[in-house]
ZADO-1210 file (C-alpha; in nm, 4 decimals, padded with zeros to 6 digits):
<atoms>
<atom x="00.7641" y="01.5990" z="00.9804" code="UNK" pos="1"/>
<atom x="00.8968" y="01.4068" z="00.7031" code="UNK" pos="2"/>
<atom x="01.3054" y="01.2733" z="00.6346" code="UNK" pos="3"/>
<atom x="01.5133" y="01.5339" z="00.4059" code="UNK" pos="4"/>
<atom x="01.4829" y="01.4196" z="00.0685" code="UNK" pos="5"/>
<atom x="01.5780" y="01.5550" z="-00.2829" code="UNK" pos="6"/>
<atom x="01.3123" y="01.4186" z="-00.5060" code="UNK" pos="7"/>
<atom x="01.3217" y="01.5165" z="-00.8744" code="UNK" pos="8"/>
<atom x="01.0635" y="01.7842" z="-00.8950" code="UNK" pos="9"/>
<atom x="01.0127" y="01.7048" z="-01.2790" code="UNK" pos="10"/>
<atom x="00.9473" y="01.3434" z="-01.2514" code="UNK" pos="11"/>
<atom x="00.6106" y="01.1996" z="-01.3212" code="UNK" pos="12"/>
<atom x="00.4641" y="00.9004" z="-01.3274" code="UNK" pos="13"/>
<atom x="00.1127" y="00.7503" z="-01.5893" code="UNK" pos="14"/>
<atom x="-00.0511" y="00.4633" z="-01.4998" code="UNK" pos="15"/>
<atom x="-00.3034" y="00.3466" z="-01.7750" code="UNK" pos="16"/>
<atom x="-00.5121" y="00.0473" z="-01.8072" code="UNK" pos="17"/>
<atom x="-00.7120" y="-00.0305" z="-02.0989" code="UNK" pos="18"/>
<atom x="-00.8505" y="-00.2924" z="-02.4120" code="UNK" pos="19"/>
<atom x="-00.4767" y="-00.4053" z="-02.5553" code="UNK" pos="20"/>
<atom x="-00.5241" y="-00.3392" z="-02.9006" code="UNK" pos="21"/>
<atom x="-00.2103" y="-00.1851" z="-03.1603" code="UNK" pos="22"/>
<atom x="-00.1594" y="00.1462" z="-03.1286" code="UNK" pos="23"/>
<atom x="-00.1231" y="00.2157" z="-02.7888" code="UNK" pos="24"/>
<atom x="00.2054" y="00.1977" z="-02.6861" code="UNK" pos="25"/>
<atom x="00.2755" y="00.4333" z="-02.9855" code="UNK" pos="26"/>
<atom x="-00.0129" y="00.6472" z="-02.8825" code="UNK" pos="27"/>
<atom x="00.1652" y="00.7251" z="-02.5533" code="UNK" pos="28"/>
<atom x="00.5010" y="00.6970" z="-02.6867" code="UNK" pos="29"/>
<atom x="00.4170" y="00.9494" z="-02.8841" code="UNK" pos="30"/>
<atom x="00.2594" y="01.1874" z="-02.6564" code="UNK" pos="31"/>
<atom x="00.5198" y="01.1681" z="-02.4411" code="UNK" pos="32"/>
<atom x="00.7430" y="01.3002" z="-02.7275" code="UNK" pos="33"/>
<atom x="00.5859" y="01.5669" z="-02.8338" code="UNK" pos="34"/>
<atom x="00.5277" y="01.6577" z="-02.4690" code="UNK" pos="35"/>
<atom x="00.9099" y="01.6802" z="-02.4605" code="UNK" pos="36"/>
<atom x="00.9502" y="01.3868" z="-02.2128" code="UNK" pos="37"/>
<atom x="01.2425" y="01.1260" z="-02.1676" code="UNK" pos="38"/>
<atom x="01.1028" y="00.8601" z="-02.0398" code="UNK" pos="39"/>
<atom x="01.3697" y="00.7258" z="-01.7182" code="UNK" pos="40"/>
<atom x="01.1238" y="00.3796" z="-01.6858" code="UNK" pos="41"/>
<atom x="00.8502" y="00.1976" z="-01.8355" code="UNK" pos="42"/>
<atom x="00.6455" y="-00.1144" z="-01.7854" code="UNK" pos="43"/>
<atom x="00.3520" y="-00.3188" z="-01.9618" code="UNK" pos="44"/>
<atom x="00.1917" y="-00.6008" z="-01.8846" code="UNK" pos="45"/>
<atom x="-00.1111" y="-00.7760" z="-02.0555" code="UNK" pos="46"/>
<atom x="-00.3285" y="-01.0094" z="-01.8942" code="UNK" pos="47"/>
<atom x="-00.4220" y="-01.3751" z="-02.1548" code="UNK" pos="48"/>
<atom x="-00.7461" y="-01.3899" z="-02.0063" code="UNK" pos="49"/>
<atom x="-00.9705" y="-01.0811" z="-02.0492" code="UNK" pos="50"/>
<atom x="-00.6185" y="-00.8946" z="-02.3135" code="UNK" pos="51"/>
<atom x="-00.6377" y="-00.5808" z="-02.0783" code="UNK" pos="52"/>
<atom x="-00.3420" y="-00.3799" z="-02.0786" code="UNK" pos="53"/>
<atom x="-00.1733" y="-00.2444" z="-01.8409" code="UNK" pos="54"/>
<atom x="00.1343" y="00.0347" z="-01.8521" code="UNK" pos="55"/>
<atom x="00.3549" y="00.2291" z="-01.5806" code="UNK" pos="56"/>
<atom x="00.5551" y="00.5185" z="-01.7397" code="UNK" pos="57"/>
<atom x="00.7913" y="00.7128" z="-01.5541" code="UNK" pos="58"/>
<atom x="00.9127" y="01.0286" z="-01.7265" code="UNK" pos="59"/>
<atom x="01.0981" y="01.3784" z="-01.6865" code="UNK" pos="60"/>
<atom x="00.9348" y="01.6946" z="-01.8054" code="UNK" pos="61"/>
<atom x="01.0876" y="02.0186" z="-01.7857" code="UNK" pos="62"/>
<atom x="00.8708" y="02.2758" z="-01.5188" code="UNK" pos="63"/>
<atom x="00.6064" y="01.9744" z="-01.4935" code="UNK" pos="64"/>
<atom x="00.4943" y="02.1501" z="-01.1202" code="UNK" pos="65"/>
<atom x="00.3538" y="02.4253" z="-01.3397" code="UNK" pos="66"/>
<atom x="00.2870" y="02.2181" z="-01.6849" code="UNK" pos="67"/>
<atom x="00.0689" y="01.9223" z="-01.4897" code="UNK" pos="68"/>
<atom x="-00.2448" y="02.0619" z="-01.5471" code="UNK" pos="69"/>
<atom x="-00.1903" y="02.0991" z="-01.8753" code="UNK" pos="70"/>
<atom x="-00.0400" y="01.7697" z="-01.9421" code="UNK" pos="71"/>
<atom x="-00.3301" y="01.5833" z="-01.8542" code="UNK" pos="72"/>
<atom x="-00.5473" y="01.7639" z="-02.0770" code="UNK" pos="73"/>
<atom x="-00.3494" y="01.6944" z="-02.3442" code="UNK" pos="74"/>
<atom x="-00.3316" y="01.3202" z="-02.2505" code="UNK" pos="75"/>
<atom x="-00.7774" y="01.3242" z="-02.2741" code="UNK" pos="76"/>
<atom x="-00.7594" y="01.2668" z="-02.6094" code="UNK" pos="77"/>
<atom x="-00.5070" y="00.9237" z="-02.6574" code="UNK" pos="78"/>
<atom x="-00.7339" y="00.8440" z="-02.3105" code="UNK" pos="79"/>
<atom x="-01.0310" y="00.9108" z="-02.4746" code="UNK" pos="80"/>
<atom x="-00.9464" y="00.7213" z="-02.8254" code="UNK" pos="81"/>
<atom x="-00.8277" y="00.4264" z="-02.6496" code="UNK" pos="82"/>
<atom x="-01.1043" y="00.4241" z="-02.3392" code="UNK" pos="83"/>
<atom x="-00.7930" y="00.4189" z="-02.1136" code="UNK" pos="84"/>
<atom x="-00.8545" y="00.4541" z="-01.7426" code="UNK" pos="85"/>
<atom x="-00.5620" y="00.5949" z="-01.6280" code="UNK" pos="86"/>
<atom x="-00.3986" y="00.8344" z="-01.3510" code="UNK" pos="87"/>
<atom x="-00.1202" y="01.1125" z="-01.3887" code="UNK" pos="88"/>
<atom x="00.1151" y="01.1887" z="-01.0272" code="UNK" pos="89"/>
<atom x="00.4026" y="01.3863" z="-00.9537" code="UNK" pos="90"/>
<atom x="00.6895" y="01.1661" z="-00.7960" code="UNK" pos="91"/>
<atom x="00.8227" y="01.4460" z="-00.6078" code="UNK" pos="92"/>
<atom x="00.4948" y="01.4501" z="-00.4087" code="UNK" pos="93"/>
<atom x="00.4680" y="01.2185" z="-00.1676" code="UNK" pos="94"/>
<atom x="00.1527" y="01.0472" z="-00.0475" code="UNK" pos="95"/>
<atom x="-00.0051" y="01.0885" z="00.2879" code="UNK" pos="96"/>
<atom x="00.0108" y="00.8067" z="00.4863" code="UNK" pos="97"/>
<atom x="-00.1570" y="00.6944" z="00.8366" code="UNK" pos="98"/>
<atom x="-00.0434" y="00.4123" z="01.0576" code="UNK" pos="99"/>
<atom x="-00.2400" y="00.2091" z="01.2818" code="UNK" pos="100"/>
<atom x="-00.0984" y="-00.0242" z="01.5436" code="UNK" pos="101"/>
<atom x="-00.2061" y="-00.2332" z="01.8407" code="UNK" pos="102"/>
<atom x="-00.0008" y="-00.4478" z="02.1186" code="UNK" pos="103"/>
<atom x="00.2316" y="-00.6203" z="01.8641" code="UNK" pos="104"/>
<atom x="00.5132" y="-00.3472" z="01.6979" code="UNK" pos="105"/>
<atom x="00.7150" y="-00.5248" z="01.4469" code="UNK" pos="106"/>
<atom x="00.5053" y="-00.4058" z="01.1816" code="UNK" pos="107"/>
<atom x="00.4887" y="-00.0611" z="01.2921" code="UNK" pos="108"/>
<atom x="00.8811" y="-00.0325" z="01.3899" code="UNK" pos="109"/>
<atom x="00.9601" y="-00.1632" z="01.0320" code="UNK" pos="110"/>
<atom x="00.7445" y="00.0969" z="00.8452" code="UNK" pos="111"/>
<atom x="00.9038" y="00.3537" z="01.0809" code="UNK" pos="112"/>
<atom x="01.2452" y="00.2585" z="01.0533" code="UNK" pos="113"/>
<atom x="01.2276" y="00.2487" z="00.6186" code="UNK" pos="114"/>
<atom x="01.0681" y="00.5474" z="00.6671" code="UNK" pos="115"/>
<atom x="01.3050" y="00.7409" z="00.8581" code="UNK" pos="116"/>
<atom x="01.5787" y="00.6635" z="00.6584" code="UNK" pos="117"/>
<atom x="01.4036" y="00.7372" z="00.3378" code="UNK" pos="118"/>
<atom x="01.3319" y="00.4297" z="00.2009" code="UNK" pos="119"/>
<atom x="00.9984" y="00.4898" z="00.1760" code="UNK" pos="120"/>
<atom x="00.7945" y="00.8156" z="-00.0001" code="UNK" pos="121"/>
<atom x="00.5570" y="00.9026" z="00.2281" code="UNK" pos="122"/>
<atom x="00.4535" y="01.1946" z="00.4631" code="UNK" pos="123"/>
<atom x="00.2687" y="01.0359" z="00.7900" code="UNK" pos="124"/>
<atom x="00.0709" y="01.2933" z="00.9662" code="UNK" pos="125"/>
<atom x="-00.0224" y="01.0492" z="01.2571" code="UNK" pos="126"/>
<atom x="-00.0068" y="00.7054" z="01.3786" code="UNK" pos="127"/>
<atom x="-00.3321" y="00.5511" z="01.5625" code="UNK" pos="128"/>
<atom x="-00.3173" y="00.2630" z="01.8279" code="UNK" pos="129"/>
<atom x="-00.6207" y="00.1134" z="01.9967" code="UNK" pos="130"/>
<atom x="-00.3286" y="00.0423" z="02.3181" code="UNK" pos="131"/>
<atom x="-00.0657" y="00.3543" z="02.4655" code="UNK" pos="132"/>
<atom x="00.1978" y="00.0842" z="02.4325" code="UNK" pos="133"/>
<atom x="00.2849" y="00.2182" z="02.0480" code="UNK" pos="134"/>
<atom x="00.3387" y="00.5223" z="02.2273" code="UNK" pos="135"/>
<atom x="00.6749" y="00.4936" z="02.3138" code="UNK" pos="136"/>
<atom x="00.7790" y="00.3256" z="01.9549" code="UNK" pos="137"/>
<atom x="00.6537" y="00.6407" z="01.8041" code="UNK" pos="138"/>
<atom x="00.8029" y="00.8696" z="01.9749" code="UNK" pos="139"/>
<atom x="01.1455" y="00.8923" z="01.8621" code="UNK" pos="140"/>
<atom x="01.0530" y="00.9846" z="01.5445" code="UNK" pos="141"/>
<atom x="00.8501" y="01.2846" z="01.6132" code="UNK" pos="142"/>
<atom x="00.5056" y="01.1805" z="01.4810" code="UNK" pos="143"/>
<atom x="00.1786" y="01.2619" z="01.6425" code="UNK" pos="144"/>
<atom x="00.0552" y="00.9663" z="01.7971" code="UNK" pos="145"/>
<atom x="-00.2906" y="00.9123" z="01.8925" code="UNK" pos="146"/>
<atom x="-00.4539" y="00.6407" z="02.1666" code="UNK" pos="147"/>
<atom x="-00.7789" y="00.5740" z="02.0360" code="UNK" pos="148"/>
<atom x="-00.9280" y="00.2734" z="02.2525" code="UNK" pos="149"/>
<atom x="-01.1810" y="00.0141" z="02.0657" code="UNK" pos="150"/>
<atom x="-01.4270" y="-00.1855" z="02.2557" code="UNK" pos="151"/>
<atom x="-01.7587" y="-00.3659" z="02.1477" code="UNK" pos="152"/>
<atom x="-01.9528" y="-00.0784" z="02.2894" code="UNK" pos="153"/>
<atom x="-01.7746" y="00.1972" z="02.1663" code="UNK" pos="154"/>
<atom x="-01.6216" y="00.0326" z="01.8584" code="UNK" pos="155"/>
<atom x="-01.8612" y="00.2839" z="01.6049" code="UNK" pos="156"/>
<atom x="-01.7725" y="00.5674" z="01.7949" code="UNK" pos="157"/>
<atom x="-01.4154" y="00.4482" z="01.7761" code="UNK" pos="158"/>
<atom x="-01.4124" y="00.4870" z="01.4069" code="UNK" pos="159"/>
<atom x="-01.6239" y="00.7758" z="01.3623" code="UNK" pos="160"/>
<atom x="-01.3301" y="00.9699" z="01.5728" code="UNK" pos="161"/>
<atom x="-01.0835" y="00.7512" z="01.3631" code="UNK" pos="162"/>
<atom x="-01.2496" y="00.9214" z="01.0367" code="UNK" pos="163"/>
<atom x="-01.2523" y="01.2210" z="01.1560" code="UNK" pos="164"/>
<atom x="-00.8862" y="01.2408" z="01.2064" code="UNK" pos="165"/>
<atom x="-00.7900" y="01.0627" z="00.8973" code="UNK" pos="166"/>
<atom x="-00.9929" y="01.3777" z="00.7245" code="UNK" pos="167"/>
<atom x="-00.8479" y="01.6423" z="00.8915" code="UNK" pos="168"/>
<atom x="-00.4813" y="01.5046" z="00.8394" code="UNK" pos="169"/>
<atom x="-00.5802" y="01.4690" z="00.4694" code="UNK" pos="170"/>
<atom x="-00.4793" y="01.1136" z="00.4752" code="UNK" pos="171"/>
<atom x="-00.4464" y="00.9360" z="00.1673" code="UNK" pos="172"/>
<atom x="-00.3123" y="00.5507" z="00.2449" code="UNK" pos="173"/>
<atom x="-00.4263" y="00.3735" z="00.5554" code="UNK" pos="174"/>
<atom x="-00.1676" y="00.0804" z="00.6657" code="UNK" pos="175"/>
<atom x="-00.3033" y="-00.1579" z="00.9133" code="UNK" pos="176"/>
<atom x="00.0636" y="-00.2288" z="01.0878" code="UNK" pos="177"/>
<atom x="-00.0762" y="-00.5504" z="01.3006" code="UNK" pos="178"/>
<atom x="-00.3999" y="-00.3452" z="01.3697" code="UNK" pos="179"/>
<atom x="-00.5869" y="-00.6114" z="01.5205" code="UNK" pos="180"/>
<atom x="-00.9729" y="-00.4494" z="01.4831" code="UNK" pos="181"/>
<atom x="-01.2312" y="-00.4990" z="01.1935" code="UNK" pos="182"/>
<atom x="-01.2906" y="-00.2209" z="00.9673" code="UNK" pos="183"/>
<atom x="-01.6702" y="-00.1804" z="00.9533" code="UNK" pos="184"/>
<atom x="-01.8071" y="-00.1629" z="00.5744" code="UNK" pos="185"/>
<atom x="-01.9293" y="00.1843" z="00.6195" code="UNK" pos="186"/>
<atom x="-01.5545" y="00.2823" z="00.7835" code="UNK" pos="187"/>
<atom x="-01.4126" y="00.1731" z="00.4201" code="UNK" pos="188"/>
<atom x="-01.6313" y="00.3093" z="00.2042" code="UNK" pos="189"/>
<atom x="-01.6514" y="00.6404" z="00.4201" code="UNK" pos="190"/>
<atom x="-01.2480" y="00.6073" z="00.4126" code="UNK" pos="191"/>
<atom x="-01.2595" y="00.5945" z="00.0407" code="UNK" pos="192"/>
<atom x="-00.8816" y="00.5774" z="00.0135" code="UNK" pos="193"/>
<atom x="-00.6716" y="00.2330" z="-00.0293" code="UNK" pos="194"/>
<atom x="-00.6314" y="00.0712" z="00.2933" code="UNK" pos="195"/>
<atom x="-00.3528" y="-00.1633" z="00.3255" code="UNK" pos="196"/>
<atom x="-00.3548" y="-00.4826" z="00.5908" code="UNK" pos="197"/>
<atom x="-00.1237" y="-00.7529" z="00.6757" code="UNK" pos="198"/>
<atom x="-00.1837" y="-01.0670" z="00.7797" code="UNK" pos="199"/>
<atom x="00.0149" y="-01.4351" z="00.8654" code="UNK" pos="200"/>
<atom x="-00.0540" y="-01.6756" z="00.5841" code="UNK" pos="201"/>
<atom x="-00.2427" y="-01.9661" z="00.7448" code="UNK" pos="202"/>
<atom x="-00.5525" y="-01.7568" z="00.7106" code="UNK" pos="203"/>
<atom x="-00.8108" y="-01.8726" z="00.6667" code="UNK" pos="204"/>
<atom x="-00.7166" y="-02.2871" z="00.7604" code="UNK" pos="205"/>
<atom x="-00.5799" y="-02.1056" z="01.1233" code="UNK" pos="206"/>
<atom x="-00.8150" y="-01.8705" z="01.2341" code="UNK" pos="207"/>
<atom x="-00.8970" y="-01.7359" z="01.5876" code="UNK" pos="208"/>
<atom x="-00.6415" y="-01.7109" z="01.8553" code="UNK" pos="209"/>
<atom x="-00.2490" y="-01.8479" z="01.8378" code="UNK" pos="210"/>
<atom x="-00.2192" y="-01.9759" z="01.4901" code="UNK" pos="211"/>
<atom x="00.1267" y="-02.0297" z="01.5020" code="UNK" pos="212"/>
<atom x="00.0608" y="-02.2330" z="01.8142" code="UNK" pos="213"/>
<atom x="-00.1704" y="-02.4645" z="01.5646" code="UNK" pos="214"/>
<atom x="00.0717" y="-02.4222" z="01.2679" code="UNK" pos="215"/>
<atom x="00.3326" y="-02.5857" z="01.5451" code="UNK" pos="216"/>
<atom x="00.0485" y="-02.8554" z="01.6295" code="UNK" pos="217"/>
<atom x="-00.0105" y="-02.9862" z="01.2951" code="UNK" pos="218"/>
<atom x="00.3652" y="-02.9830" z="01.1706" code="UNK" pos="219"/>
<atom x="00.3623" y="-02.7117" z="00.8662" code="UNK" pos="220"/>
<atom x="00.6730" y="-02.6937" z="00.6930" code="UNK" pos="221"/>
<atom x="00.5516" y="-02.3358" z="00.5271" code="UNK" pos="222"/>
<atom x="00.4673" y="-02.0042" z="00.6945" code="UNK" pos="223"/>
<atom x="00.4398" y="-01.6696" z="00.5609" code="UNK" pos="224"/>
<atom x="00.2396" y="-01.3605" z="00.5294" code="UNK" pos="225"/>
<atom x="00.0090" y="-01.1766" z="00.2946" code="UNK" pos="226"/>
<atom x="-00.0365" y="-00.8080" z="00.2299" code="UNK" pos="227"/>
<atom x="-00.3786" y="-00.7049" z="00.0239" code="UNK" pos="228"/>
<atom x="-00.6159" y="-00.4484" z="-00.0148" code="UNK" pos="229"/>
<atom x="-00.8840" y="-00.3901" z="00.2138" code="UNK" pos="230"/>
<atom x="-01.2472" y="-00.4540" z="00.0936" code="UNK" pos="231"/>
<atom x="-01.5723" y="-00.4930" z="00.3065" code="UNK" pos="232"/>
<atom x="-01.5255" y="-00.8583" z="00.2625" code="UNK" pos="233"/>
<atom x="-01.2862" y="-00.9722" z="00.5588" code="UNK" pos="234"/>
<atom x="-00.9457" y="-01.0351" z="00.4231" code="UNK" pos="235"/>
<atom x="-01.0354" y="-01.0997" z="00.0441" code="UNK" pos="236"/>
<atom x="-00.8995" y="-00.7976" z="-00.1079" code="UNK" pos="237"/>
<atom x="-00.6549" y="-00.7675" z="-00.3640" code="UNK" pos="238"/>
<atom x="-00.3140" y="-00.9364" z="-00.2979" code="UNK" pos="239"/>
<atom x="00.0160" y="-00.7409" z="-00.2763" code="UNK" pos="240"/>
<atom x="00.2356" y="-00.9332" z="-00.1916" code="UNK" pos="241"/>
<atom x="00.2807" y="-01.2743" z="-00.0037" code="UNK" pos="242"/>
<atom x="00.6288" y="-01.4803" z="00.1152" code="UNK" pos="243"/>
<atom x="00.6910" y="-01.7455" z="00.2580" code="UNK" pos="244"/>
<atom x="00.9876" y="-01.9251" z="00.4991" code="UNK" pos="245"/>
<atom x="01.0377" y="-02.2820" z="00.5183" code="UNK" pos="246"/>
<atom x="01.0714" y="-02.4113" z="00.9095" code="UNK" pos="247"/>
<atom x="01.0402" y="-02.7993" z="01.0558" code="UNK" pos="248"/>
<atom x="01.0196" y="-03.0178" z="01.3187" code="UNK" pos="249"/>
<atom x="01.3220" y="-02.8902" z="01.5312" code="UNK" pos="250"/>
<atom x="01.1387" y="-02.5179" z="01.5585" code="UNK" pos="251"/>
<atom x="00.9562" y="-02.4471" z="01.8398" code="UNK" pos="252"/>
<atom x="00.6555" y="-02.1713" z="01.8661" code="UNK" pos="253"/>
<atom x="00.8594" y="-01.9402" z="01.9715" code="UNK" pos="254"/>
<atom x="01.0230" y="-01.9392" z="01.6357" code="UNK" pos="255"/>
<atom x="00.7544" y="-01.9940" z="01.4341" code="UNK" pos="256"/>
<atom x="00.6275" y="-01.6289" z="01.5729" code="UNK" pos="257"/>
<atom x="00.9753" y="-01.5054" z="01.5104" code="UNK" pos="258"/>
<atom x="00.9887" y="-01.6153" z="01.1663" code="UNK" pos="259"/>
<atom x="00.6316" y="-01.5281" z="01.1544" code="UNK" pos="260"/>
<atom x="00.7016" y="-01.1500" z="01.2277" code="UNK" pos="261"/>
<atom x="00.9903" y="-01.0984" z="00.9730" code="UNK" pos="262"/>
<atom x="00.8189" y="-01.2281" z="00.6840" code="UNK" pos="263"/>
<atom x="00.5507" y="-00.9834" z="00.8239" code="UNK" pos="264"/>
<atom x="00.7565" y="-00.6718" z="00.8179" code="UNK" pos="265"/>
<atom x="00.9148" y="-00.7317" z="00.5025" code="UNK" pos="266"/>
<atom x="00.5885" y="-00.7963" z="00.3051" code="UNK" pos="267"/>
<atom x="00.4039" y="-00.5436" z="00.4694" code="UNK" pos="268"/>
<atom x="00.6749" y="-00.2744" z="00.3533" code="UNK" pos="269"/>
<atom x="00.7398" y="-00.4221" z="00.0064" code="UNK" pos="270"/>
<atom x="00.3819" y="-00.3772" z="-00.0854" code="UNK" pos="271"/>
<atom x="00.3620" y="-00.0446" z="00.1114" code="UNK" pos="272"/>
<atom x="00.6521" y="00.0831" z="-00.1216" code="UNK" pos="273"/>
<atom x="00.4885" y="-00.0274" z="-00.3887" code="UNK" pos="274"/>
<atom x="00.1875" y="00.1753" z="-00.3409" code="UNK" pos="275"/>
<atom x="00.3687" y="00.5109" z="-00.2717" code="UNK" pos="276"/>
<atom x="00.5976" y="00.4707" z="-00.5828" code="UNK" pos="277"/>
<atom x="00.2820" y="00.3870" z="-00.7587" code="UNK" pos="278"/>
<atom x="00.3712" y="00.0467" z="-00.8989" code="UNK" pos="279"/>
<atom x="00.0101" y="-00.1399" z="-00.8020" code="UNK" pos="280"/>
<atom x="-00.2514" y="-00.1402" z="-01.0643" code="UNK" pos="281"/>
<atom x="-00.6316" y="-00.2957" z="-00.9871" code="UNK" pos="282"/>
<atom x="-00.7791" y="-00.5615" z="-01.2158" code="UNK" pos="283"/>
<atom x="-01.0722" y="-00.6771" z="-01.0549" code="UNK" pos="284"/>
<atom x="-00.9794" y="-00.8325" z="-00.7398" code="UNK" pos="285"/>
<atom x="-00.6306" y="-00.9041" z="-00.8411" code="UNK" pos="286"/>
<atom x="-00.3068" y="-00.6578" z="-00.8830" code="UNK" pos="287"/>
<atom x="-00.0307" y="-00.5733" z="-01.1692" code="UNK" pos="288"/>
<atom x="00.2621" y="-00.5435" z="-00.9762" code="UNK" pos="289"/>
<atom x="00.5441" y="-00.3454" z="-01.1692" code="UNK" pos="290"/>
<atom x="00.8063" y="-00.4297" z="-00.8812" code="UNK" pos="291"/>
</atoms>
């Protein structure tokens, strides 16, 4: 199940990053020319440090279903001259995504919610919980849920199952809604798709349980939340997205966890947008954002 939608079946989208040197804007300029494309959106961006370059181009193509193949064939070539890496998608296919949830739902109702009313480009095959309780958030949106519990006995059979039914759902985006387990090393790498997480801000100088409740004990006047890339490394992948809300001395806990949980959903779902409408390029362990 996915929300009615009228995506432009001709609309595709390059993403290139290579050596900025002359030449290659007009290099893909002109390919998309004699392609026959009009180019609806385009974006470049290169970075003073290391001068790589990095481009978004969105275009229309005339019967590009049928012409894709044949398209990026005739891209090798500029890819080749210039040692581009780059990667060509259809718009009007939208990427398969997976949820995964524990107790807390803001996260998860958020993601739902944009996604329901089409804010969001993605087909979700299944949502995952380690607790039932996401059951009943699920539901009304007619997505197959599955209870998968976790425990420190069972926590590599857990994920072994969890691969399984990311594989046979053909999932290509995992987004950790408030998932509150560790991905083992082997999970990502066996995963081999981007996996998105979300986390409160005061990582890593409040760790362990209740952070807002030490946020609250040493007086912050900041909190926020940041959305990155999962790597093997706990919570050092590349950032998305981070925000921030300014509180003080009259909030209580209480509202430092409801601040806490908006900035949450709305970073969480800015940088999962951003994904599916293929606006996030790697550079090491940093992003280009085209937002």
């Amino acid at each position: 199940m996915h929300p009615p939608s009228q995506p432009n079946p001709n609309r595709a989208r390059l993403l290139i990053s290579c050596e900025d040197r002359p030449g290659v804007v007009a290099a893909v300029s002109q390919f998309a020319y004699e392609q026959g494309a009009n180019v609806v959106d385009a974006d470049q961006h290169t970075e003073p440090d290391d001068l790589r370059f990095f481009m978004r181009l969105e275009f229309d193509l005339p019967e590009l279903p049928d012409r894709l193949s044949a398209l990026e064939r005739a891209f090798l070539p500029v890819a080749e001259r210039f040692d581009m890496q780059w990667q060509l998608t259809r718009a009007a296919r939208p990427k398969r995504m997976a949820l995964l949830a524990s107790k807390q739902d803001h996260c998860l109702q958020e993601l739902l919610w944009l996604w329901k009313k089409g804010e969001l480009e993605a087909q979700i095959p299944l949502v995952v919980s380690n607790h039932p309780d996401a059951r009943e958030v699920v539901a009304p949106f007619g997505l197959p849920f599955h209870h998968l519990p976790v425990s420190k006995d069972t926590k590599a059979e857990a994920e072994a199952s969890l691969l399984t039914l990311l594989r046979e759902h053909q999932v290509e985006l995992v987004v950790l809604a408030r998932y509150m387990q560790i991905l083992s090393a082997d999970f990502i790498s066996g995963f081999g798709h981007p996996i998105i997480n979300i986390h409160h801000s005061f990582l890593p100088a409040f760790i362990g349980a209740n952070p807002y409740a030490q946020a609250h004990d040493r007086g912050v006047k900041l909190i926020g939340a940041t959305a990155h890339y999962v790597t093997a490394e706990l919570d050092a992948g590349p950032i998305i997205e981070q925000d921030v809300h300014r509180v003080g001395h009259r909030d209580a806990v209480a509202d430092l966890v409801r601040i806490g949980r908006r900035v949450e959903r709305t970073v969480l779902s800015r940088a999962v947008a951003w994904h599916l409408e293929d606006r996030v390029l790697l550079h090491g362990n940093k992003t280009v954002v085209f937002s």
